[in-house]
RODO-2510 file (C-alpha; in nm, 4 decimals, decimal comma):
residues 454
     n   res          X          Y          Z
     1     x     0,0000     0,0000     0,0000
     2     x     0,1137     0,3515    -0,0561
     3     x     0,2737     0,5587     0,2426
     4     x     0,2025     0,8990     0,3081
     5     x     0,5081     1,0863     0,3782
     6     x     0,5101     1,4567     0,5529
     7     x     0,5564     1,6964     0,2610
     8     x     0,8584     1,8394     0,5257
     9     x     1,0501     1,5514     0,5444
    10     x     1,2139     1,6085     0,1739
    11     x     1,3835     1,4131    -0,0715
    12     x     1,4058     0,9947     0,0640
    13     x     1,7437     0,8559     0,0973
    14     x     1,6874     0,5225     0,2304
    15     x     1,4411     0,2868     0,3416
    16     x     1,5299    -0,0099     0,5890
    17     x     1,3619    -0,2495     0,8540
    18     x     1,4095    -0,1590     1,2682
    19     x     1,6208    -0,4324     1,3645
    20     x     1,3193    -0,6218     1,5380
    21     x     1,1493    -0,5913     1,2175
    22     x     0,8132    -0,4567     1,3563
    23     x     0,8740    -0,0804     1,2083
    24     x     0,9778     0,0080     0,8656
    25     x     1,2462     0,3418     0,8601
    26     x     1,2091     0,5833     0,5932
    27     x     1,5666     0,8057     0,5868
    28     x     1,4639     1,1472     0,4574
    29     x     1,6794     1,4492     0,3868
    30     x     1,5152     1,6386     0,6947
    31     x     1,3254     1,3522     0,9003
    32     x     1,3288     1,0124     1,0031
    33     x     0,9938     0,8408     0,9427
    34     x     0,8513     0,5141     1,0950
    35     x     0,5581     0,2947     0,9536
    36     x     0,4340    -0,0039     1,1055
    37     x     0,5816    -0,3061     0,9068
    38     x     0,2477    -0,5071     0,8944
    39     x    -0,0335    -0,2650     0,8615
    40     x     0,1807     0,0246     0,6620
    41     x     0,0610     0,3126     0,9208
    42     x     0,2647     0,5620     1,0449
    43     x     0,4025     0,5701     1,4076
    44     x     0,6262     0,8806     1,5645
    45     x     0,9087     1,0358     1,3421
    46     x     1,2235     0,8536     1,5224
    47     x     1,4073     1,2216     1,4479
    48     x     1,2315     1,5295     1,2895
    49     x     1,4795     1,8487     1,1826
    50     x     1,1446     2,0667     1,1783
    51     x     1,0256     1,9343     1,5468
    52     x     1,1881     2,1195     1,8181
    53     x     1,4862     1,8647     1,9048
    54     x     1,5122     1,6373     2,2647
    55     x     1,7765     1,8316     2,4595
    56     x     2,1180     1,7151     2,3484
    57     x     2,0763     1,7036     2,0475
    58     x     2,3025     1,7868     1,7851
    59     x     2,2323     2,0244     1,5169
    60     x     2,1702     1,8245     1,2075
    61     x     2,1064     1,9246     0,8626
    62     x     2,0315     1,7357     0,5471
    63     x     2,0456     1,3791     0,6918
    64     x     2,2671     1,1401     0,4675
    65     x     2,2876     0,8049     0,6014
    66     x     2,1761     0,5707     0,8639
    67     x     2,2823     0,2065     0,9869
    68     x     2,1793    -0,0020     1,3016
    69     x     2,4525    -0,0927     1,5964
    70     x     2,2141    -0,3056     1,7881
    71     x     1,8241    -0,3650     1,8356
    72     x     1,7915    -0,0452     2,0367
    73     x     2,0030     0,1869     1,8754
    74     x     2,0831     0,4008     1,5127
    75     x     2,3436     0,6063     1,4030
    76     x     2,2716     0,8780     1,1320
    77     x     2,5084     1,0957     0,9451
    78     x     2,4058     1,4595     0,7880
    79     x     2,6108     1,5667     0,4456
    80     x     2,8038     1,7828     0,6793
    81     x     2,9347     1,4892     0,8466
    82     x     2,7711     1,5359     1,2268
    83     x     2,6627     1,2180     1,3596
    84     x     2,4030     1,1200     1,6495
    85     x     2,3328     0,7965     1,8349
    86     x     1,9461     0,7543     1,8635
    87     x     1,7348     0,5517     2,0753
    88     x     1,5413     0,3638     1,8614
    89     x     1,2524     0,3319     2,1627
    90     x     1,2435     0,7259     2,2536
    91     x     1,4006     0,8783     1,9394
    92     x     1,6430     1,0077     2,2219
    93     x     2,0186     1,1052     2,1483
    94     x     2,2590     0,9119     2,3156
    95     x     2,5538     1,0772     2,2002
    96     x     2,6621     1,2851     1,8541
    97     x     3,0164     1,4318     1,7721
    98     x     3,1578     1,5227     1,4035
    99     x     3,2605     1,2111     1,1753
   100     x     3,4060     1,4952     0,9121
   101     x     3,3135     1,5438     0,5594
   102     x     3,3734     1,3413     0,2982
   103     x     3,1621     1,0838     0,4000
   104     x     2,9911     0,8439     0,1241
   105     x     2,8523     0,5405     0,3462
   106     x     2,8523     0,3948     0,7003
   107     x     2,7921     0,1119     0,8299
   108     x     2,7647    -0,0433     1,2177
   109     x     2,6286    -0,3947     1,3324
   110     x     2,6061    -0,6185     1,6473
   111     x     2,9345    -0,8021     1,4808
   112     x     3,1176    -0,4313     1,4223
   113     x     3,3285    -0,4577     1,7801
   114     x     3,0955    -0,1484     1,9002
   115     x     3,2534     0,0242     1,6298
   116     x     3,0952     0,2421     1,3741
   117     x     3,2642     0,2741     0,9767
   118     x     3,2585     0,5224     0,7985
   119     x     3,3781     0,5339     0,4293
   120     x     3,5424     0,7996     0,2622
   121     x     3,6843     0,8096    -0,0862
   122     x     4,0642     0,6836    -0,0152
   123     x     3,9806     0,5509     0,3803
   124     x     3,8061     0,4073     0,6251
   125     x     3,7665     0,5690     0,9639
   126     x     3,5949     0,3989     1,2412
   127     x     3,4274     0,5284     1,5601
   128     x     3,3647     0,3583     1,9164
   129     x     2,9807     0,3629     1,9980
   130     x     2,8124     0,5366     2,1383
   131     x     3,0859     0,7971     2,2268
   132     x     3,1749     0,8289     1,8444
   133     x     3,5401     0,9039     1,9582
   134     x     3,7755     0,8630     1,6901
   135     x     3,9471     0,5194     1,6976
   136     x     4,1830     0,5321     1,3706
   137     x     4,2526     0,5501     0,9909
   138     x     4,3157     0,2532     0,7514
   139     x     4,4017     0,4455     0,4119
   140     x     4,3929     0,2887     0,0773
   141     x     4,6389     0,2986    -0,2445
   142     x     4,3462     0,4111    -0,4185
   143     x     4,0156     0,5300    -0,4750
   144     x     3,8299     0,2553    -0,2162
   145     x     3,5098     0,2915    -0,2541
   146     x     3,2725     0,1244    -0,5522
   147     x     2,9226     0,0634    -0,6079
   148     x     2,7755    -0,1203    -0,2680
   149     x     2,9912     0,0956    -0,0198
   150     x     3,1133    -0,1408     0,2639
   151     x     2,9770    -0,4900     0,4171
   152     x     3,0058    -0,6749     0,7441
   153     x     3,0755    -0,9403     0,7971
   154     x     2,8093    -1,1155     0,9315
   155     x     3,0424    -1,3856     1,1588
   156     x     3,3257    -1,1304     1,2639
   157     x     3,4020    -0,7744     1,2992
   158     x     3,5751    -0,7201     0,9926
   159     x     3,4325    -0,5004     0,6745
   160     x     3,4876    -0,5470     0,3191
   161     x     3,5273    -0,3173     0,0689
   162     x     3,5783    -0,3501    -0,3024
   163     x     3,7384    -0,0692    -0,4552
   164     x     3,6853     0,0695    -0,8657
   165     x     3,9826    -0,1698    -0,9831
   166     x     3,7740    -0,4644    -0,8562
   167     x     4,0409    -0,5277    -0,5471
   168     x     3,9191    -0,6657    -0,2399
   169     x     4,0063    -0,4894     0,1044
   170     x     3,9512    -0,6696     0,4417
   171     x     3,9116    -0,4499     0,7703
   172     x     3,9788    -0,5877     1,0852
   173     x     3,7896    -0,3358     1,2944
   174     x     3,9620    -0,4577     1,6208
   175     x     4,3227    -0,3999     1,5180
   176     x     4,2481    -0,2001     1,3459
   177     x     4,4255    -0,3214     0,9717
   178     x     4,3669    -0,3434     0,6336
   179     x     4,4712    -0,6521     0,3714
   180     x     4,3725    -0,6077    -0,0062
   181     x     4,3973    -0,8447    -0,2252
   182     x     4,4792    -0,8073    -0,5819
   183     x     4,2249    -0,6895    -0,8324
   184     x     4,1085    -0,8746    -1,1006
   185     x     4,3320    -0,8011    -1,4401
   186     x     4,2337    -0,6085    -1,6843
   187     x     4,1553    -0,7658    -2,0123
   188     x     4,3188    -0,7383    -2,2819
   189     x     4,2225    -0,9626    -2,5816
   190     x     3,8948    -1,0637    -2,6092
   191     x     3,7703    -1,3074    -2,9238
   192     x     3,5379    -1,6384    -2,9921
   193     x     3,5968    -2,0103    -3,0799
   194     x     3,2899    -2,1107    -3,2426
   195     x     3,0431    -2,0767    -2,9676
   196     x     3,3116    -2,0282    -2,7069
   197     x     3,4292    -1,6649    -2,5965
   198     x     3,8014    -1,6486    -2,5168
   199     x     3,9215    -1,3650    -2,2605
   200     x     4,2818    -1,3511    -2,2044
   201     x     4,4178    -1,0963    -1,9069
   202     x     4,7223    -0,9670    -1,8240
   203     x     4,9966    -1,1693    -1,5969
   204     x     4,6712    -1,4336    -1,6076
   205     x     4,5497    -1,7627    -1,7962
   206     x     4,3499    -1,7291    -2,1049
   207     x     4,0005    -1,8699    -2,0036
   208     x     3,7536    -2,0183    -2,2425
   209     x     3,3860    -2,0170    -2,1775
   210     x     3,1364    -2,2121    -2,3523
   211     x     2,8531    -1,9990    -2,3461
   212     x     2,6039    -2,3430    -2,3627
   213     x     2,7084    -2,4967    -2,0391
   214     x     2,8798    -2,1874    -1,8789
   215     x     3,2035    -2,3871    -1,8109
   216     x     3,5369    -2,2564    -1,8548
   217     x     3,8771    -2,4290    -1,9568
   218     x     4,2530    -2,2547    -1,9065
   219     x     4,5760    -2,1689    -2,0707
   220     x     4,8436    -2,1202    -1,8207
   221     x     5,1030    -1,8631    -1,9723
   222     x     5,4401    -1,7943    -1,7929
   223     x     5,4521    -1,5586    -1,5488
   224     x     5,5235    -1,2194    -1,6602
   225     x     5,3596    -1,3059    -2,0310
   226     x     5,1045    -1,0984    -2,1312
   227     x     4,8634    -1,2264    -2,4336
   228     x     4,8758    -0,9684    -2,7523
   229     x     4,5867    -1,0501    -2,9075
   230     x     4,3663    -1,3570    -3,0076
   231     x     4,3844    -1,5207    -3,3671
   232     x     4,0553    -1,4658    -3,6146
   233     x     3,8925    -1,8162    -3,5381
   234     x     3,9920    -1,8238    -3,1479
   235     x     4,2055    -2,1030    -3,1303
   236     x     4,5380    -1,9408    -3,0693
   237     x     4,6675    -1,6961    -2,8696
   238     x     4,9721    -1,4595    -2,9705
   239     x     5,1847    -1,4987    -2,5998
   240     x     5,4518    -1,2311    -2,5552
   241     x     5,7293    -1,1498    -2,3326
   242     x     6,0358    -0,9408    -2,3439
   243     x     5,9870    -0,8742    -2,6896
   244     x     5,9447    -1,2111    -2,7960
   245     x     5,5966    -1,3460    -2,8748
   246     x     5,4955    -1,6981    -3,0460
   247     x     5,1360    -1,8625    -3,1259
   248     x     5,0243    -2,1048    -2,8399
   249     x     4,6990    -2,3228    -2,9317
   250     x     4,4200    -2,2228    -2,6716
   251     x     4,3148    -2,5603    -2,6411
   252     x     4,6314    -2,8168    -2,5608
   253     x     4,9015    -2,5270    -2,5374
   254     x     5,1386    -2,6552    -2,8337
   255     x     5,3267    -2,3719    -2,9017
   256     x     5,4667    -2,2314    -3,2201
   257     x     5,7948    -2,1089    -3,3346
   258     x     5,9174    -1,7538    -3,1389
   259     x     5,9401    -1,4306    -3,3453
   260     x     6,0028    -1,0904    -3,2905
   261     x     5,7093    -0,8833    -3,1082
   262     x     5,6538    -0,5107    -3,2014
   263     x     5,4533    -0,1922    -3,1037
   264     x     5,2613    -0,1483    -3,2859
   265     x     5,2171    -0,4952    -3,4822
   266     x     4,9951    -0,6632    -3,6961
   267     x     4,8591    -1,0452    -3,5772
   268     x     4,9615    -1,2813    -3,8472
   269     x     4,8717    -1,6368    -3,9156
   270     x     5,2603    -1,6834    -3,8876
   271     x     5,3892    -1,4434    -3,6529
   272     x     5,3572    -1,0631    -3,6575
   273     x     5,4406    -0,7577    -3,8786
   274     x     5,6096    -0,4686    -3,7168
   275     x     5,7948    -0,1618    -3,7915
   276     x     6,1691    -0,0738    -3,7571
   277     x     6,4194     0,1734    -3,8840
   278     x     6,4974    -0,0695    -4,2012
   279     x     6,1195    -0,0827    -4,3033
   280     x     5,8097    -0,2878    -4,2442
   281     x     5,9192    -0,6117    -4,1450
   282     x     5,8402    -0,9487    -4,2051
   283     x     5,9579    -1,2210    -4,0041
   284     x     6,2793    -1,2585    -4,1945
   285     x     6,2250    -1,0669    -4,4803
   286     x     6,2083    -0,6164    -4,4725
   287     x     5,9932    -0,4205    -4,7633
   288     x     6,1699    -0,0666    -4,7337
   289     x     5,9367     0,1843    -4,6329
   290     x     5,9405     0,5203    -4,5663
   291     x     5,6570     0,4869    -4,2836
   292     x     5,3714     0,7893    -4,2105
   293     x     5,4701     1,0451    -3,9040
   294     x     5,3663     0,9144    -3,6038
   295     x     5,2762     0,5708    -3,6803
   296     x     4,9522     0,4487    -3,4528
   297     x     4,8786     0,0901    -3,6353
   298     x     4,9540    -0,1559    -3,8696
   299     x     4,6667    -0,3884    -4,0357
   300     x     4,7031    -0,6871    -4,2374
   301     x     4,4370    -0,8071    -4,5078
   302     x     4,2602    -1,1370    -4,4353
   303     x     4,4975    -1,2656    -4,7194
   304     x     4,8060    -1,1049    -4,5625
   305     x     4,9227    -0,9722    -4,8655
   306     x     4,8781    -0,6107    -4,8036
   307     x     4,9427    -0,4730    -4,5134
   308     x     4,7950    -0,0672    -4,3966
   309     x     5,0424     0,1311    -4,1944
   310     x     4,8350     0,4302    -4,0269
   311     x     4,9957     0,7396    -3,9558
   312     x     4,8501     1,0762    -3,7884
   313     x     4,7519     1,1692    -4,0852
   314     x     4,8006     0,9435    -4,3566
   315     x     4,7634     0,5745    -4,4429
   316     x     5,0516     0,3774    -4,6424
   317     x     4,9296     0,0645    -4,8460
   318     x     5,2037    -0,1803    -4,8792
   319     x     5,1697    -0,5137    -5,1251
   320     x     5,4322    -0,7306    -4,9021
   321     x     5,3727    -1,0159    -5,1728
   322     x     5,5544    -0,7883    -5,4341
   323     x     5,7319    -0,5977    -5,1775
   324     x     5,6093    -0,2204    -5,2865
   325     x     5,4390     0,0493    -5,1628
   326     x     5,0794     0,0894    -5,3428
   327     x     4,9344     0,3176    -5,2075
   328     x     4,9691     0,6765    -4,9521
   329     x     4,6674     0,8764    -4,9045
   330     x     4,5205     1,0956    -4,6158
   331     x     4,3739     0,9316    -4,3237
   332     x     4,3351     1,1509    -4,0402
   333     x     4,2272     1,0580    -3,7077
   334     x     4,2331     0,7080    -3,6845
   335     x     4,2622     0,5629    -3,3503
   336     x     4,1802     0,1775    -3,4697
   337     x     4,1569    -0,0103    -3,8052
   338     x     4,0392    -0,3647    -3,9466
   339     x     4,0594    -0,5291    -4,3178
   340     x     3,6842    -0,6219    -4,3884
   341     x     3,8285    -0,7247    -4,7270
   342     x     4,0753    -0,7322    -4,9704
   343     x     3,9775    -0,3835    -5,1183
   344     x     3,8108    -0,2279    -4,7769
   345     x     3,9298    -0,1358    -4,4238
   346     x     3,7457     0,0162    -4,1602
   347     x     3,8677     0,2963    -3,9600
   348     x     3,7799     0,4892    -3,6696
   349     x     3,8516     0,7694    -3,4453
   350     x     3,8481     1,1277    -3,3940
   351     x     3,6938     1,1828    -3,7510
   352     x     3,4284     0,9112    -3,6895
   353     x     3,3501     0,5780    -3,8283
   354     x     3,4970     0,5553    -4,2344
   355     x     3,4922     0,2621    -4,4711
   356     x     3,7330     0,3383    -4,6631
   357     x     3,8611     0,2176    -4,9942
   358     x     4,2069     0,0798    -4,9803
   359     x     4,3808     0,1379    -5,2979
   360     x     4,2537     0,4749    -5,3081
   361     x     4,1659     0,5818    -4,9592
   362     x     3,8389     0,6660    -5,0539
   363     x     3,5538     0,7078    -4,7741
   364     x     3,2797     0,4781    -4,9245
   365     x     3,0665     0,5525    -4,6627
   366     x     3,0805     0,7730    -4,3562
   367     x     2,9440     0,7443    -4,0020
   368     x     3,0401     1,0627    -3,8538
   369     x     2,8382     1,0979    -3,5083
   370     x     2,9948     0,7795    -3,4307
   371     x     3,3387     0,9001    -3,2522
   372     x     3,5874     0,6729    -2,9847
   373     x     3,9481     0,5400    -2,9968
   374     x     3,8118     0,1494    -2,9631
   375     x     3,5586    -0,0458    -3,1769
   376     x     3,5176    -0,3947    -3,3307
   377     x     3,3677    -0,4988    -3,6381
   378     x     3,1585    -0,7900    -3,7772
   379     x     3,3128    -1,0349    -3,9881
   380     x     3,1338    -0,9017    -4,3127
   381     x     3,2342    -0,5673    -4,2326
   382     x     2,8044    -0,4626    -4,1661
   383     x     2,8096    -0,3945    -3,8678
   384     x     3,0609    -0,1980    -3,5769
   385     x     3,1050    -0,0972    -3,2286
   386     x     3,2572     0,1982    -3,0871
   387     x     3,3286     0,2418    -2,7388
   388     x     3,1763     0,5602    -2,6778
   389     x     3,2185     0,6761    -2,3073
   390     x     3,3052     0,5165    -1,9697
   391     x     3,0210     0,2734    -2,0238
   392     x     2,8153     0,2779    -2,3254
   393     x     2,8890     0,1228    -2,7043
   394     x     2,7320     0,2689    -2,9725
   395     x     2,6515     0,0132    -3,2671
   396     x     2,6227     0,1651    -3,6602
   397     x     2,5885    -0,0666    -3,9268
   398     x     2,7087     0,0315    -4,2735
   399     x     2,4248     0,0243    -4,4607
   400     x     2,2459     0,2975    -4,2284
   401     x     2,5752     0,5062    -4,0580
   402     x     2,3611     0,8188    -3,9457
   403     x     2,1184     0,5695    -3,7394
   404     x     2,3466     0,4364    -3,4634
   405     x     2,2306     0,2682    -3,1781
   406     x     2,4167     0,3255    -2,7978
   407     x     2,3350     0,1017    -2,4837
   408     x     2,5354     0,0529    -2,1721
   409     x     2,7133    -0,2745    -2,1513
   410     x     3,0493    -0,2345    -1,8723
   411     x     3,2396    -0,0198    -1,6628
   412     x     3,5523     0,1207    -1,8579
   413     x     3,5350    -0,1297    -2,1847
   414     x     3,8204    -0,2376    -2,2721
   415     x     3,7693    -0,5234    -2,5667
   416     x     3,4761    -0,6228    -2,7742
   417     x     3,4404    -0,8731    -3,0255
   418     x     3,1002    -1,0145    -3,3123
   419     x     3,0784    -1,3629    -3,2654
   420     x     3,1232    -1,5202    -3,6186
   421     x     2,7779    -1,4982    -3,7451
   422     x     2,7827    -1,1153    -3,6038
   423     x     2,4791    -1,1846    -3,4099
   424     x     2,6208    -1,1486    -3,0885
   425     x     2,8800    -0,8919    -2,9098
   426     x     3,0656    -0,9983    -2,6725
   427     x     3,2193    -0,6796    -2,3842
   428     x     3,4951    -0,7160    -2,1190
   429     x     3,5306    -0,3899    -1,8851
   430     x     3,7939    -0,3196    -1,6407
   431     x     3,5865    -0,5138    -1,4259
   432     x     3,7074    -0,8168    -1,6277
   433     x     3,3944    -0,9185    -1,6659
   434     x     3,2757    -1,0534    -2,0221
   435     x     2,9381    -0,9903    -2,0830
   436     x     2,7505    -1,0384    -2,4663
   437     x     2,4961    -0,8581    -2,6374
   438     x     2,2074    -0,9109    -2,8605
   439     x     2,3107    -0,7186    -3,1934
   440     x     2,0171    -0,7674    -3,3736
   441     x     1,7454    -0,6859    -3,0336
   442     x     1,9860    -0,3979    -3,0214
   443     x     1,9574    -0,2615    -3,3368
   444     x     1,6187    -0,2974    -3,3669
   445     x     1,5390     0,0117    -3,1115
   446     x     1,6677     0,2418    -3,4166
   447     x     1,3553     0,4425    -3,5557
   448     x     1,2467     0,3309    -3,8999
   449     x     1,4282     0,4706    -4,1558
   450     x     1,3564     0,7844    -4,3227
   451     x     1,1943     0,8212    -4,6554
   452     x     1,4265     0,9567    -4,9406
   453     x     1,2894     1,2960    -5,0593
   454     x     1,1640     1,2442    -5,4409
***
């Protein structure tokens, strides 16, 4: 049934059950309102700002926060940091001193060693109850807090927070002390193996998931190896280390013959393509080149006979079956690019989402809202994805480029990747968590599209 909240009590913060679970609390900006927990009607205001206040209490404004210590009493926070202890029977105050500012959650329990937390952005500083006297500081490397603020532990009085890296911090509230333990790693290849998604992370074993049953399988690498990228049909994975890389097969780990690694590189079925002083390299053989200023990337066709060195502002085509340069036109602003054939790549960036002609360089067709420095594209070359901001991907498919489509799909992504079909793309965030999309429910949110003019 629907509550009826004072029009004075402003903007709700939280809502939580008394710790005997006969009342329901309603945290508002400028009261604290009680409801029965069976019948829904309302009971005295545990605090009111408005209401003339019990004698001792402290002067709160713009209430923030509240948490339980024990059956009888609360502890709530304003945004200005002042904190009271509250009787939960008379809505009396107990006690109340200054936490400081800064504050983004709290939390207290039965199992909290009489101590209340409170979280800040790099530390946690904890409080004895009900004095709220300051009993220390355990600081973080980092930023500590993420989404879900801080948990007790329900057997214990230790906390647990999990910071924006995805690291795990233990708080032993007695000690006091603080033990993290190492975030996940980031991702940094991401591609599928039939109906398998492969995720490879750095300093960590390549896992691959078969999206049917959910089960994963992994490739140990060495320590201090780091996995380059993923080959086209998933089954190897381009291992490097101190310069030296080699293909090892995803599935029983036979390893191929070492080679040089270079940055940047292009993935080959054989090795990799780099860039030196001499030229554009080959394995053992160099085509002279004189390569584009600033060189950002280096592409190889799906037949790996031409190869695409990008520059800042220009794009080199380079037949490395004949061993000459074919082609140099402008190409501005190109952050990432991918052969979708023999005669078209796709590039994107700064200057949006081109595909581009290769001999000639070009732009066959144009998706210019579409704008970010990462991006995947379909097998066929139909359809892309752009990362577009902290957590959304737009998708634009060629055949429609000023009709893209954005959704929100990971914190910070990092890799994406069409299954083979393009029906599916798969995301891995800094979380390093892999998560895959619908292409085709996600596409069809775009409006019809318009009607020429005659």
């Amino acid at each position: 049934m629907p509550l009826a909240l004072a029009p004075r009590a402003g903007v709700i913060r939280d809502v939580a059950f008394a710790p005997d679970g006969a009342s329901v609390l309603v945290l508002c900006t400028q009261a604290i309102l009680r409801f029965d927990a069976r019948t829904g009607e309302g009971l005295p205001a545990l605090l009111d700002l408005a209401a003339a206040m019990p004698p001792g209490a402290p002067s709160l404004v713009d209430l923030a926060a509240l948490t339980f210590t024990d059956a009888a009493t609360a502890v709530v926070v304003d945004r200005m940091g002042m904190a009271a202890v509250l009787d939960l029977a008379t809505g009396g105050v107990r006690a109340s001193g200054s936490c400081g500012v800064g504050i983004l959650s709290v939390a207290a329990g039965p199992l909290s060693g009489g101590r209340l937390v409170v979280c800040r952005d790099r530390s946690l500083d904890l409080y004895d109850l009900p004095s709220l006297a300051h009993a220390g500081t355990l600081s973080g490397d980092l930023s500590l807090i993420a989404d879900g603020g801080v948990v007790l532990d329900p057997s214990q009085p230790v906390a647990w927070v999990v910071d924006h890296r995805g690291a795990l911090h233990r708080a032993d509230l007695r000690t006091p002390a603080l033990r993290t333990s190492l975030p996940a790693s980031y991702p940094n290849a991401l591609g599928w193996s039939g109906g398998a998604l492969c995720i490879a992370r750095y300093d960590s074993p390549v896992e691959t998931v078969d999206l049917a049953s959910g089960a994963s399988t992994f490739l140990a690498i060495d320590a201090g190896a780091s996995v380059a990228g993923l080959s086209a049909d998933g089954a190897a994975a381009f291992v490097s280390r101190n310069c030296e890389g080699r293909w090892v097969s995803v599935r029983d780990g036979a390893a191929g013959p070492p080679c040089r690694e270079y940055r940047p590189c292009a993935l080959t079925r054989d090795g990799c393509w780099g860039l030196s002083t001499r030229g554009l390299e080959l394995g053992a053989r160099v085509v002279p080149l004189v390569a584009p200023e600033n060189v950002r990337m280096l592409a190889a066709s799906p037949s790996e006979r031409l190869a695409l060195v990008v520059g800042k502002r220009e794009g080199v085509l380079v037949d490395v079956v004949e061993g000459v340069e074919r082609a140099r036109y402008k190409l501005p602003g190109v952050s990432f690019a991918y052969f979708v054939s023999e005669g078209e790549v796709v590039v994107g960036g700064a200057s949006g989402l081109r595909w581009v002609d290769v001999q000639t360089g070009a732009v066959l067709v144009h998706a210019r809202r579409v704008k970010g420095d990462r991006g995947a594209i379909s097998r066929d070359g139909g359809t892309a994805a752009v990362v577009l901001s902290v957590e959304h991907v737009m998708l634009v498919t060629r055949d429609r480029p000023d009709d893209p489509v954005g959704f929100v799909c990971a914190w910070h992504p990092q890799r994406m990747a069409f299954s083979p079909d393009g029906s599916r793309l798969a995301v891995v965030g800094a979380e390093s968590v892999a998560r895959v999309f619908d292409v085709d429910a996600a596409l069809a949110t775009r409006p019809p599209p318009k009607k020429k003019r005659k």
